[in-house]
C-alpha positions as CSV (number, residue, x, y, z in Angstrom):
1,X,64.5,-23.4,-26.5
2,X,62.2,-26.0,-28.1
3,X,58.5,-25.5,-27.6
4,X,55.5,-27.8,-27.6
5,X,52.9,-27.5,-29.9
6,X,49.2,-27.4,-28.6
7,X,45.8,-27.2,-30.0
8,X,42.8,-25.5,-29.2
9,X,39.4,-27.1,-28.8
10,X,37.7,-24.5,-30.1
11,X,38.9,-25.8,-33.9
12,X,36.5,-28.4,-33.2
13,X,33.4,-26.4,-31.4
14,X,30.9,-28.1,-33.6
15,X,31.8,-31.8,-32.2
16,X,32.9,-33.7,-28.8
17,X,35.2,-33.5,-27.3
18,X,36.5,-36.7,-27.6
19,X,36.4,-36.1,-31.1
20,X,38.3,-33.0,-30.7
21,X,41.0,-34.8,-28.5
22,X,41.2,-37.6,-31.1
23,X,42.0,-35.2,-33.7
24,X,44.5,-33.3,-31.9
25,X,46.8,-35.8,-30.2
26,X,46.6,-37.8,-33.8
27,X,48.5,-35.0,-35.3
28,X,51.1,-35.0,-32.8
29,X,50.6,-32.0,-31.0
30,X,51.2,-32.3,-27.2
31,X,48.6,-29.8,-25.2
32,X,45.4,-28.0,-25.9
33,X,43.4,-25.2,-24.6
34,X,40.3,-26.6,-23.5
35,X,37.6,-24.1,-24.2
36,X,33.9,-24.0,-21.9
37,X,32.9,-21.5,-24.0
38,X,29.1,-21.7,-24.9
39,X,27.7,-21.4,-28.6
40,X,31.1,-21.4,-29.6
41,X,32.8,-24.6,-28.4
42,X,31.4,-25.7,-25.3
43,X,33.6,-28.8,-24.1
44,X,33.6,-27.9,-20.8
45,X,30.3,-26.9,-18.5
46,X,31.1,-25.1,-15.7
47,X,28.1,-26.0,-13.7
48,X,27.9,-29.4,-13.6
49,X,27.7,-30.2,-10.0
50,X,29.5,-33.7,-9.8
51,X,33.3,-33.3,-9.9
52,X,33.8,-36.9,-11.3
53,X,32.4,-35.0,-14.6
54,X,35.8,-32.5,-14.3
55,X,37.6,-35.7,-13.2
56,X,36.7,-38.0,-16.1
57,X,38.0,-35.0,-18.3
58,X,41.1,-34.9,-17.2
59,X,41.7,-38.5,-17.2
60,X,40.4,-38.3,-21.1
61,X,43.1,-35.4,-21.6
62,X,45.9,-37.7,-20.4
63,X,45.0,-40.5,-22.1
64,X,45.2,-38.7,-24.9
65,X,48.6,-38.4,-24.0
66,X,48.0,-34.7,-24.0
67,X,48.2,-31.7,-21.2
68,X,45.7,-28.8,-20.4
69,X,47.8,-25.6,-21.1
70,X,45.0,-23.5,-19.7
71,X,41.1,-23.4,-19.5
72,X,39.7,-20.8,-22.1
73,X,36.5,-19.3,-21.5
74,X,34.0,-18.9,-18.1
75,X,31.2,-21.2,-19.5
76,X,29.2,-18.3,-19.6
77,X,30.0,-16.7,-16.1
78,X,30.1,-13.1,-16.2
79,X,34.3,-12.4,-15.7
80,X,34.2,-10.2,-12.0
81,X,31.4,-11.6,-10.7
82,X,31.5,-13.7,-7.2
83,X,30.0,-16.3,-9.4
84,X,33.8,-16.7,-11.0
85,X,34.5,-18.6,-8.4
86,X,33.2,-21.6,-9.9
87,X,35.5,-21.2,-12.9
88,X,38.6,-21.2,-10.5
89,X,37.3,-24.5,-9.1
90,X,36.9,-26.0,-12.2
91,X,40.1,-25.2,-13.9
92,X,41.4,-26.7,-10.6
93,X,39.1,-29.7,-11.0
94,X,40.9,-30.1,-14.1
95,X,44.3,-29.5,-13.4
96,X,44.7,-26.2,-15.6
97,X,47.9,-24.1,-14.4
98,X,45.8,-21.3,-16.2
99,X,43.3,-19.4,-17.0
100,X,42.5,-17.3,-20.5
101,X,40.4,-14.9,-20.7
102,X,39.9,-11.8,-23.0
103,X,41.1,-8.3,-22.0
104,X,37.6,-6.7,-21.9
105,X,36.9,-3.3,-21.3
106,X,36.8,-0.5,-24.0
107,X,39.8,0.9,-25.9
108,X,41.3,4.3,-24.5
109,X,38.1,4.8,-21.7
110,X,39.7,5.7,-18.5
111,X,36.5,4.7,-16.4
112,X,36.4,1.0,-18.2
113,X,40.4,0.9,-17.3
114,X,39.9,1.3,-13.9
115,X,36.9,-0.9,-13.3
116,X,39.1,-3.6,-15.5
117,X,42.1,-3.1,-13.4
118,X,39.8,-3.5,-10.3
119,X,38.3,-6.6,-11.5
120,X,42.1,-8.3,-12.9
121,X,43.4,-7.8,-9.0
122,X,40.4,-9.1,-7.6
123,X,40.4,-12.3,-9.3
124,X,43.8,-13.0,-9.5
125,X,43.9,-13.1,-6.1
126,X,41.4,-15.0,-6.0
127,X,43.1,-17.8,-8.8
128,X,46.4,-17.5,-6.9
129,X,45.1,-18.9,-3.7
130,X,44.4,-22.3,-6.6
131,X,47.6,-21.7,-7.5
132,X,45.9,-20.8,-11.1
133,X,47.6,-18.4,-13.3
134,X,44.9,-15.6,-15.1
135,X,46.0,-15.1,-18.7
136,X,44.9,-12.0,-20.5
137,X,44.6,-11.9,-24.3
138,X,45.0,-8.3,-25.6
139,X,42.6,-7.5,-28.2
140,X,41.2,-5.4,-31.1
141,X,38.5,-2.8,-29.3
142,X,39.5,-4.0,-25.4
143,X,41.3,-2.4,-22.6
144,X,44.5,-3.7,-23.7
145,X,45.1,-4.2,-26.9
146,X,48.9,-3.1,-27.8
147,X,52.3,-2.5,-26.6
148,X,51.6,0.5,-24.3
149,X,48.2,-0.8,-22.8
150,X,50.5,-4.2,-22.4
151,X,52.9,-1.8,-20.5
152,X,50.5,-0.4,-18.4
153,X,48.2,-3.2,-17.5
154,X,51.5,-5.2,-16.3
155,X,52.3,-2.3,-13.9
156,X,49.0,-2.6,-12.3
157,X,48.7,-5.5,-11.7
158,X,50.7,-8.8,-9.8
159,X,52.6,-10.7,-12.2
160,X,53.3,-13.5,-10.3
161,X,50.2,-14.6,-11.1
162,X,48.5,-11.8,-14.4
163,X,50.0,-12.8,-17.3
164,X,50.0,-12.2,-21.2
165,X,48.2,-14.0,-23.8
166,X,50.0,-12.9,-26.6
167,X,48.3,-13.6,-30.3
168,X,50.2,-11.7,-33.2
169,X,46.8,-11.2,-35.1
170,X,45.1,-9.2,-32.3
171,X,47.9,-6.6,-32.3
172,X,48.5,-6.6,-35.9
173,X,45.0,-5.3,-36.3
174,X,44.9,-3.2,-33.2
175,X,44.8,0.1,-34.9
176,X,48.1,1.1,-33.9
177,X,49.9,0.1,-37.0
178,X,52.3,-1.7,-34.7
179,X,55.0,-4.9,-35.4
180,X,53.6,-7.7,-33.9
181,X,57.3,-9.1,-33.5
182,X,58.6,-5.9,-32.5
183,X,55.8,-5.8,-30.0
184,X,56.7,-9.1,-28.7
185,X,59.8,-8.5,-28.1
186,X,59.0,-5.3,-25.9
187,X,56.6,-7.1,-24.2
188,X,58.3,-10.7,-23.8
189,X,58.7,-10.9,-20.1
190,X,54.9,-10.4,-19.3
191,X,53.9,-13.6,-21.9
192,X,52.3,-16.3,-19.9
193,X,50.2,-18.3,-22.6
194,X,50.6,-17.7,-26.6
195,X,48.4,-18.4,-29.4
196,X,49.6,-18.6,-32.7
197,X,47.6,-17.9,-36.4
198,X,48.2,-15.6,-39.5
199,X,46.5,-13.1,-40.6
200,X,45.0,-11.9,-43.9
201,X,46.6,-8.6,-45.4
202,X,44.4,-6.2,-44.0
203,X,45.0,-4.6,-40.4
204,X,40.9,-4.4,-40.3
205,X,39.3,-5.6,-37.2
206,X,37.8,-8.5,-38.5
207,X,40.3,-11.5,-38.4
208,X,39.6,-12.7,-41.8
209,X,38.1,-16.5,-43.6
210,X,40.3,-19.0,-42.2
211,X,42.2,-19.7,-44.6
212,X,44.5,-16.4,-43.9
213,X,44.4,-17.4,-40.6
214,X,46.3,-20.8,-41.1
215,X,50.0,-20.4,-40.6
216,X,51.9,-19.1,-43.8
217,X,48.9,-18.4,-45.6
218,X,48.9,-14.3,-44.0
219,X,51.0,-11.7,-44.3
220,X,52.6,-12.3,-40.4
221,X,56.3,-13.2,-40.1
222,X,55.8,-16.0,-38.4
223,X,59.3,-17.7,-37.8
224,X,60.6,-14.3,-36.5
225,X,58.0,-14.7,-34.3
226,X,58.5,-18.2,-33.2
227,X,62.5,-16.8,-32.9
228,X,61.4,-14.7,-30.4
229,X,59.1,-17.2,-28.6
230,X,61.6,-19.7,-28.5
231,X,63.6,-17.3,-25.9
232,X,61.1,-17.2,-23.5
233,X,61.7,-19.3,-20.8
234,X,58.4,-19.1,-18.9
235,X,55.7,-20.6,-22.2
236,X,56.3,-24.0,-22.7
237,X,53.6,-24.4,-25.2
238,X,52.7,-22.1,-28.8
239,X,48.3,-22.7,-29.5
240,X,47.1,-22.8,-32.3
241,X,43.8,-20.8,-32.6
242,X,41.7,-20.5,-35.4
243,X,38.3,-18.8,-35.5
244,X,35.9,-20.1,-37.9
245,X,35.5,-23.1,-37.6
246,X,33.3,-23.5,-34.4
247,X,30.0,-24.5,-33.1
248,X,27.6,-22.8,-35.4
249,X,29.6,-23.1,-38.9
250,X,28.5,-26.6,-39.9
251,X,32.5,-26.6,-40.7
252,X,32.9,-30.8,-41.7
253,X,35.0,-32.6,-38.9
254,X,37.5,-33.9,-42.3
255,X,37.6,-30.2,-43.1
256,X,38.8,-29.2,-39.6
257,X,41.1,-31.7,-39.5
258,X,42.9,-30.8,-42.4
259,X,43.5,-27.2,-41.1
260,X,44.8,-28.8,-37.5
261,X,46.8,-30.8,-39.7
262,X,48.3,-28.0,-41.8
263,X,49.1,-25.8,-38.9
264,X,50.9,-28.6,-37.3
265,X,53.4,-28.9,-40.2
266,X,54.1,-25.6,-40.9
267,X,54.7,-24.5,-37.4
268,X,56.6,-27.5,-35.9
269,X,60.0,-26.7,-37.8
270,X,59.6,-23.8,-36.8
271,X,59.5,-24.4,-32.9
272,X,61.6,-27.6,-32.8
């Protein structure tokens, strides 16, 4: 099954987001993760009080003739607290059917487990009654962070509305030695939202310059993946997300458009 590509706005962290959106729909890519994700790529605030301010983003969005695939990020709100509310209203001011979040917690702590678990169910339920989907990225160092913590999280949780974030990278660097396709194909029925980048050849922590990160530049087998992803009914959309390039980099707008660019023509054959 085809898949759209999307963007997200974290490539362009250091500018607007109009900017941002201008870039990405130029390209041709058809949805975007919009990130309210302070210091790093703030294009959303979460506490602005109008809701014509959420409104007037969404309207940019479509004009753009793009979609919101999720809202990254809680604009600073600590994930658990009663405070997250506000991020549920906002991604429902904005029309996102998701959102993505990282997996949190520490690696292999039973204690950190449970209170992770505790605070997943809580706000899920919480995003349900929005009809909002939480997306939950596993990650080097976090609770979950590879195919059995996948396994397990998914069994503790509700599925109808907890759902994978899958990115290759994170669980080729886990520390598990693992497949990342292999993986995905164990874990393919819990994938919600995907991100897609390569990765340098090293299963080190750190992701890597950004250049390895831009699609058939690593070491990942990327159109196996994209094989895989492409029998997954339930993602209609494959991210591209690239760190590096984000508020605080001084990365040049030309020079982040030539990555966006780049990632787009490798990865739509691949996906059409």
């Amino acid at each position: 099954m085809m898949k759209k590509l999307g963007c997200s706005t974290i490539l362009y962290g250091g500018v607007s987001l109009g900017e941002a959106l201008q870039g990405i729909s130029g390209t041709g890519y058809q949805s975007i993760e919009l990130c309210a994700r302070p210091g790093m790529a703030p294009h959303v605030e979460i506490d602005r009080s109008a809701s014509s301010y959420y409104t007037e983003i969404k309207q940019k969005v479509t004009d753009y003739g793009l979609v919101i695939e999720s809202l990254a990020g809680t604009g600073g709100i600590e994930f658990g607290s009663d405070n997250f509310d506000r991020v549920i209203e906002v991604a429902d001011l904005l029309g996102a059917p998701a959102i993505a979040v990282g997996a949190g917690g520490k690696s292999d702590d039973q204690e950190s487990w449970g209170q992770f678990i505790n605070s997943i169910n809580r706000i899920s339920l919480r995003t349900s009654q929005a009809d909002i989907k939480l997306t939950i990225k596993p990650h080097v160092g976090n609770a979950v962070y590879s195919s059995s913590t996948i396994i397990q999280f998914m069994q503790e949780v509700d599925r109808d509305w907890v759902g994978i974030n899958y990115d290759a990278s994170h669980i080729y660097r886990s520390g598990e030695d693992q497949d990342p396709v292999e993986v995905l194909d164990m874990v393919k029925e819990y994938v919600a939202t995907l991100r897609i980048r390569d990765n340098q050849d090293s299963r080190q922590k750190p992701i890597g310059p950004v250049e390895t990160q831009i699609p058939g530049k690593g070491v990942l087998d990327l159109p196996a993946i994209a094989a895989i992803v492409k029998t997954i009914d339930q993602v209609d959309d494959v991210i591209v997300e690239i760190v590096g390039t984000h508020a605080g980099t001084d990365a040049p707008l030309d020079q982040v458009q030539k990555i966006v660019d780049e990632c787009y023509d490798y990865l739509k054959p691949l996906f059409d």
